[in-house]
N, C-alpha and C positions, 0 to 999 in steps of 0.2 A: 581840779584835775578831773578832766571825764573818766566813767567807770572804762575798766579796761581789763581785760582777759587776764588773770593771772594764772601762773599753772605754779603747781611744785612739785619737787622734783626729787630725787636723791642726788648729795654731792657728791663729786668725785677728785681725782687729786687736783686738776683741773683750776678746784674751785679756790684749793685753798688760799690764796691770797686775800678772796673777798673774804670765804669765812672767819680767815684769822683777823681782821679790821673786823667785821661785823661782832665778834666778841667781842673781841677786845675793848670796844666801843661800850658793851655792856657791862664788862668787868670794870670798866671805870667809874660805872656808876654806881657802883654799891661801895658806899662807904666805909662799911665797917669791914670787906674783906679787904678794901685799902690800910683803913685802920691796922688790923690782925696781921698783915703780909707787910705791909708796905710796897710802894711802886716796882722798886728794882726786883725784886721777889718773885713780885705776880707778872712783871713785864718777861724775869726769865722762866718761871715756868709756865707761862704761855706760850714763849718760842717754844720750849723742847716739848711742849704738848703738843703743836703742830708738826715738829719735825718728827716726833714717833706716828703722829696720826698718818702721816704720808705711808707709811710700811704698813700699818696697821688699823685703818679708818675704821671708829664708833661712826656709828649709826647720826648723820648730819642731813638735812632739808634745804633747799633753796627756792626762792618767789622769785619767780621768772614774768615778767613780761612779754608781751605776743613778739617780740622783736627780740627776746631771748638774754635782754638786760634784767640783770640779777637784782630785785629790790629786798633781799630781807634772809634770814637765816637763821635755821634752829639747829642746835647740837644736843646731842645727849653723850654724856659721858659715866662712862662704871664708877660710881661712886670708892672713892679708896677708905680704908679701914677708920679713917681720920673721924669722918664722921658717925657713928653706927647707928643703923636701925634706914638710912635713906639709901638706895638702889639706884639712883640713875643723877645726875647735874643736869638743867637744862640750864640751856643758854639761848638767846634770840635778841635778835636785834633786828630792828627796818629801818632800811635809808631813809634820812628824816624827812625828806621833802613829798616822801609815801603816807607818811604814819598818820593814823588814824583813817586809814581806810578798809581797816579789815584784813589785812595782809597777815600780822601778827594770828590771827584767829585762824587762818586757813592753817597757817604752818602748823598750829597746835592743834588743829583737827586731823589734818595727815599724819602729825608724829603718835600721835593715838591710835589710829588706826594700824600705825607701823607695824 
């Protein structure tokens, strides 16, 4: 794929359908929180994550292309008591047929900068 202008962006309610696949897509890949929750678990508290995030949006990114198609997505979420000592969850994902082109790296430069 030739290089191509990406921008990122903040999401908005908007976006949610792609953010909530683009996790979700990540959260499947970690095995062990498969393991520790199992699917039905993590499949419903990632709905009701997204249905509170619509009244109340954490802080979320999106890789935009020059034509304003969404390739990629980073979340941060307020870590809850479950874990102690870590402050923020990220999450990110890039649509596959992007990855490996530095997409993942912007997002995480912007969410730094945030």
């Amino acid at each position: 794929m030739a290089t191509q202008l990406i921008t990122i962006r903040n999401a908005t309610v908007n976006d949610v359908s792609f953010l909530r696949d683009m996790i979700w897509e990540a959260l499947q890949s970690s095995p062990q929180l498969l393991n520790r929750l199992g699917i039905e678990t993590l499949q419903k508290n990632h709905e009701q994550y997204w249905a509170a995030w619509i009244q109340n949006p954490d802080p979320a990114f999106l890789a935009i292309d020059s034509s304003g198609e969404p390739l990629g997505a980073l979340t941060l979420r307020p870590n809850s008591n479950e874990t102690p000592g870590i402050s923020w969850r990220l999450g990110i994902a890039v649509v596959n047929r992007v990855r490996r082109q530095g997409i993942g790296k912007k997002l995480m430069e912007y969410a730094i900068c945030y």
